[in-house]
C-alpha positions in Angstrom: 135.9 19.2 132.9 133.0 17.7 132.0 132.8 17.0 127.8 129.5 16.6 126.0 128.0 17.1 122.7 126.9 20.8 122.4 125.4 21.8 118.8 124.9 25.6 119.7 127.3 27.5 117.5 130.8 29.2 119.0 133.3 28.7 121.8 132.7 28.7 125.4 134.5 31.1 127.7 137.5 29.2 129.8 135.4 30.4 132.5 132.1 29.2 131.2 133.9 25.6 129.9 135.2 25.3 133.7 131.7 25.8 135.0 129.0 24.2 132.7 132.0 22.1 130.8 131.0 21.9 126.9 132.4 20.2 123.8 134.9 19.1 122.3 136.1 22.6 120.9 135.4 24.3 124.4 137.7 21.9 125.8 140.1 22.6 123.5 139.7 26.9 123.9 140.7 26.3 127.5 143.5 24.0 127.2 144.7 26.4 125.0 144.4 29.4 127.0 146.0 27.3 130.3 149.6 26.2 127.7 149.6 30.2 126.0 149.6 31.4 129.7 152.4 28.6 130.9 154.1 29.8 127.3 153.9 26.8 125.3 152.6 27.4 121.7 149.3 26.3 121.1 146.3 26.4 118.5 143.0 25.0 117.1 142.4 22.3 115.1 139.4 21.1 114.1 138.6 18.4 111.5 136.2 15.0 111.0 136.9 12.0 112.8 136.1 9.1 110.8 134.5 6.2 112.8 137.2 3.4 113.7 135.0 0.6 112.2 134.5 2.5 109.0 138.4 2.8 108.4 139.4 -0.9 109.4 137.1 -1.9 106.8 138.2 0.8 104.6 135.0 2.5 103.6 136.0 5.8 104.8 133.3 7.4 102.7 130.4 5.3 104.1 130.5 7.4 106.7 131.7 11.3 106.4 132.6 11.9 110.2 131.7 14.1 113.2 133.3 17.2 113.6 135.9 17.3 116.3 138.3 20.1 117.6 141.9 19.4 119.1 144.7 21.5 120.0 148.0 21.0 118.4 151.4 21.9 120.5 
């Protein structure tokens, strides 16, 4: 699937994410719709990921983060 920065607002279809591909949270709608159909208990998360740089120098608050969306098993 391919995964790129999308800013438009909302969550791609599984179908549409399989097509096109889409971000981060896309990705994350369709793995969760392939583990609910296998029956494995899944959901959204979505949070800010704090640059790797800005934490081992621990100035977390240089830098607020980028979005990101996950899914949690």
């Amino acid at each position: 699937v391919r995964h790129f920065a999308r800013p438009e607002a909302g969550v791609r279809s599984a179908e549409d994410t399989l097509e096109l591909g889409g971000s981060c949270r896309d990705v994350a709608g369709l793995l969760i719709q392939v583990l609910r159909y296998k029956g494995v208990a899944a959901r959204f998360v979505s949070g800010y990921q704090v640059p790797l740089a800005c934490r081992k120098n621990g100035d977390e608050k240089a830098h607020s983060g980028d979005l990101h969306a996950w899914v949690e098993v």
